[in-house]
N, C-alpha and C positions, 0 to 999 in steps of 0.2 A: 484734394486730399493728398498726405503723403505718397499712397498705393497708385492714385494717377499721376502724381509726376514722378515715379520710379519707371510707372508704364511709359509713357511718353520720352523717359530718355532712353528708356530701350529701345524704342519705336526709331529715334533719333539714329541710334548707335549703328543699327541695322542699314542705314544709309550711307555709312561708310563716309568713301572720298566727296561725296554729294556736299557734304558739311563745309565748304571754303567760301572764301572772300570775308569781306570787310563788314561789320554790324559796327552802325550808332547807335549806342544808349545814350537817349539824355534822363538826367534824373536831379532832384532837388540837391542840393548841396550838404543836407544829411545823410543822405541815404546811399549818396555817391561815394562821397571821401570816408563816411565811415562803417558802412557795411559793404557794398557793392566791389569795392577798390581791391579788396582783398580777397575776395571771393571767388576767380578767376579759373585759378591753377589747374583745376580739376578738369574745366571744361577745356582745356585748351591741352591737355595731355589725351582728352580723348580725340580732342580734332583738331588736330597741328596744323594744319591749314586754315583755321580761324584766324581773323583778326578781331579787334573789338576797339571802337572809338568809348571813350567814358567823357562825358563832357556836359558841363551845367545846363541843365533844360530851363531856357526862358520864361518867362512870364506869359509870352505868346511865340506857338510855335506849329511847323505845319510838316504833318506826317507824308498827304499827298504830293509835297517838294522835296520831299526826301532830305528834310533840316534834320532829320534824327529818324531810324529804322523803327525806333521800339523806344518808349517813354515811359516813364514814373513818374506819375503825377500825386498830388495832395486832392484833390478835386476830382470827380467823373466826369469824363467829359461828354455833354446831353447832345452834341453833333457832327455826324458826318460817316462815314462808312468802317467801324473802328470797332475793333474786338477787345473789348475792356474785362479784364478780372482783377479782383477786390486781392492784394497781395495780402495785408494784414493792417491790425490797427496798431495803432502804436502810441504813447502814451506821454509827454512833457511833464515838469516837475520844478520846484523849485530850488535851486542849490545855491551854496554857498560855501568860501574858504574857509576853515577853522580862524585864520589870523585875521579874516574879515569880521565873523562872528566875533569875535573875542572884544576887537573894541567898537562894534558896531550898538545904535540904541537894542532895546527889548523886541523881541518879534516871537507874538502869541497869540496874535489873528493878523486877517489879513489887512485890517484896518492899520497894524501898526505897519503895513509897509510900505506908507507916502514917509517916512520920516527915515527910508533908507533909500541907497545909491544902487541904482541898478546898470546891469549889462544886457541889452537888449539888439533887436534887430535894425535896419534904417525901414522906416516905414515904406515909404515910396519905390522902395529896390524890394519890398517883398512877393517872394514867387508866388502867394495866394493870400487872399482874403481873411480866405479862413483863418492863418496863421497870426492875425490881427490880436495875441491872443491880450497883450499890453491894456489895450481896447476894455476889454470885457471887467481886467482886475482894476480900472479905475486909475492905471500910471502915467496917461499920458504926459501930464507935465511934472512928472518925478523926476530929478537929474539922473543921468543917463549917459554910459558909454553905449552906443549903438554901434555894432558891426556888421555889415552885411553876408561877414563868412559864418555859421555855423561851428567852424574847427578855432574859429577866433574869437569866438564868443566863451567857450568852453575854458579858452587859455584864459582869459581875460578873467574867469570868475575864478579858476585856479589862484592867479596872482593875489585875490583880494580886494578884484576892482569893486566888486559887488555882488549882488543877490541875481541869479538868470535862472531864465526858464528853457531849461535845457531838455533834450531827448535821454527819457530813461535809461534807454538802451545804448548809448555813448557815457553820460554821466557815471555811471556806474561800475564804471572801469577805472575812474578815479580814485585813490583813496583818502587826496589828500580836500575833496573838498564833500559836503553835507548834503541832505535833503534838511528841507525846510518848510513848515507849514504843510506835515505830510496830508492834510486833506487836502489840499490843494493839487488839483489831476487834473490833463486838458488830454483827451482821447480824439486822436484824427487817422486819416486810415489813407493808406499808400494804395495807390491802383494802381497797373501796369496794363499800358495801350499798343496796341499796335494794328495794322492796316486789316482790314477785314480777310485780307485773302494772304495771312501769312503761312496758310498751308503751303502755298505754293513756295516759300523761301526757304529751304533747309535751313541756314544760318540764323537767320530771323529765329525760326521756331525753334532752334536748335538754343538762340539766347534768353529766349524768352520762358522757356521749361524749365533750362537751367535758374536762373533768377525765383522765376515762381517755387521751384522745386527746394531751394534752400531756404527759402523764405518759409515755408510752412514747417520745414525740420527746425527752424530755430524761432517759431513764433513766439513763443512763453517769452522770449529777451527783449523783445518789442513792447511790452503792457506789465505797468508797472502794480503790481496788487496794493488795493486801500491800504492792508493792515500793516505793509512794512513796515 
């Protein structure tokens, strides 16, 4: 809840100089480059001695090697000695450019969109399963620009390339491009993992409060409502 991550960075604050060295976060390439990346400022004015690595978390990665301190995952992960909480759900959607719409065919289900050009992910490079969501609306062999960046796929449908199923909560800062087929919603939910015994790491806990902590102040921008 809000009230315990306010608690928990006070708990933090009260540790003072405790709070230094270096924290890895790895985290998917949404959630990285467009929430996390900017989100920083605050914690690192209260603990100047922090450092913080930001860096794309793999497909397979290992907490007890110390490949990354503190992870963001799309999936729970069901093994190994790891203190997992549910950060929030969050919600994709499908968009599209005005000047792509415009001389694009008809689209008024979702049947009509084998007969349109999509911007999509590469399958094979994708960081979960889950995210498979191409799969599920029937596109596989739609033509298709696929990019494995996230921030490039969003440019991509900006330009016009196409129709992408993008994260609500990025997409929506755009103005120059649409929702599409607004019944159309894929709800998947961000965990944040870290070692079972991250009490014992001031910085760790110190990053991992902080993250959880803004993550519940701004949940409602994560999940995009039906009725828009």
């Amino acid at each position: 809840s809000e009230a315990e991550a306010l608690r928990l960075e006070a708990e933090l604050s009260q540790a003072g100089d405790a709070v230094e060295g270096r924290v890895r976060v790895g985290a998917p390439d949404g959630f990285g480059t467009l929430f996390l990346a900017s989100r920083f400022c605050g914690l690192f004015e209260t603990y100047p001695r922090l450092e913080i690595d930001l860096v794309p978390l793999p497909r397979s990665f290992s907490l007890s090697k110390r490949e990354v301190d503190l992870a963001i995952t799309v999936e729970r992960p069901l093994e190994g000695r790891l203190t997992v909480r549910k950060l929030t759900d969050y919600t994709l959607s499908l968009y599209a450019a005005r000047s792509y719409l415009a001389e694009a065919p008809g689209l008024s289900s979702t049947a009509d969109l084998v007969a349109h050009r999509h911007v999509s992910y590469v399958p094979d490079l994708l960081f979960a399963r889950s995210l498979d969501l191409r799969s599920e609306l029937g596109l596989e062999d739609c033509s298709a620009f696929q990019c494995a960046s996230v921030l490039g796929q969003i440019e991509a449908v900006r330009s016009g390339m196409g129709i992408g199923l993008l994260h609500d909560y990025a997409a929506g800062h755009h103005d120059d491009i649409e929702l599409v087929l607004p019944d159309v919603r894929f709800t998947r939910t961000y965990w944040i993992v870290t070692h079972a015994d991250i009490t014992r790491s001031a910085p760790v806990r110190a990053v991992h409060d902080h993250i959880a902590g803004l993550t519940a102040l701004e949940r409602r921008a994560f999940v995009r409502d039906r009725e828009e």
